[in-house]
Structures are given as C-alpha cells and as structure tokens.
N, C-alpha and C positions, 0 to 999 in steps of 0.2 A: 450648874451655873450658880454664882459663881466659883462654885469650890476647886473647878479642875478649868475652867475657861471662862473669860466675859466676854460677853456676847454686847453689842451696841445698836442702836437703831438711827436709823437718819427720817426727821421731820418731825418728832415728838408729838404724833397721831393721840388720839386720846387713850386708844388701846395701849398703848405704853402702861398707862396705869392700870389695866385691868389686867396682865398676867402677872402671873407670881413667878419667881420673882418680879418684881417691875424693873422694866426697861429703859436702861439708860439710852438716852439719847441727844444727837443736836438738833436743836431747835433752829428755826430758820423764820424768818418774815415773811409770809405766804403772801400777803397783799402786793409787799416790793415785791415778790419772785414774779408774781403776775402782771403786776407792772411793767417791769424789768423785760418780761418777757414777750407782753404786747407790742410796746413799743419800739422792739429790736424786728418783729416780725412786721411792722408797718414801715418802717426804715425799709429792710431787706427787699420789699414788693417796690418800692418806692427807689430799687437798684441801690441802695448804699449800703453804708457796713455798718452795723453798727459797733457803740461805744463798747468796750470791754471795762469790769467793772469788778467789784465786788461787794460783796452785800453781810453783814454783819450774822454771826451766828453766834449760838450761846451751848454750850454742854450743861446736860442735866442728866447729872449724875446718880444713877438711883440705883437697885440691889441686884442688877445682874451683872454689875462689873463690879472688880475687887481689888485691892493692889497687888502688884506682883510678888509671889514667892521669895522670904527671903532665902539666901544663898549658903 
C-alpha cells in the first residue's frame, strides 16, 4: 500500500493516523450522525418516517492511497 493498491477508511477514527502508511479516509460529523440518527428513531416509535437527508462529508487524503498507474 500504496504501491500495488490503496486502500480507504470510512470515519477518520484516530487510528487512521497511527498506521503506517496512514490511512486515508472520509470523515463524517459524528455529532449530526447521532443527531441524525436519534431523532429518525424517535420519529419511527412515534409511527412516522422519518426525513431522508444527507449529511456533509470530507476526504482526507493521506499515504495509503496513490494515483492511478499511468498507462
């Protein structure tokens, strides 16, 4: 990694930065995600649907991904 594959991570945990290479990843707003996600499970008990949505993410791009092989 990444000489032959890159590899990605989803949540940008803090461990991202402790392997070598470090791992790229997207980041996400943990607070909204819990937000987000309580209040779709209080709706749901409460019989409704809830809101469909999306929630802002960010790539951080660090040494376990590469660009692609030129041709």
């Amino acid at each position: 990694v990444p000489d032959h594959i890159s590899v990605t991570g989803f949540d940008d945990l803090t461990l991202a930065t402790a392997l070598e290479p470090e791992l790229t990843t997207v980041a996400l707003p943990a607070e909204r995600v819990g937000e987000r996600g309580m209040s779709a499970l209080i709706t749901a008990l409460a019989g409704g649907r809830p809101p469909a949505g999306d929630l802002p993410v960010r790539l951080v791009p660090r040494g376990s991904t590469a660009p692609p092989p030129a041709r």
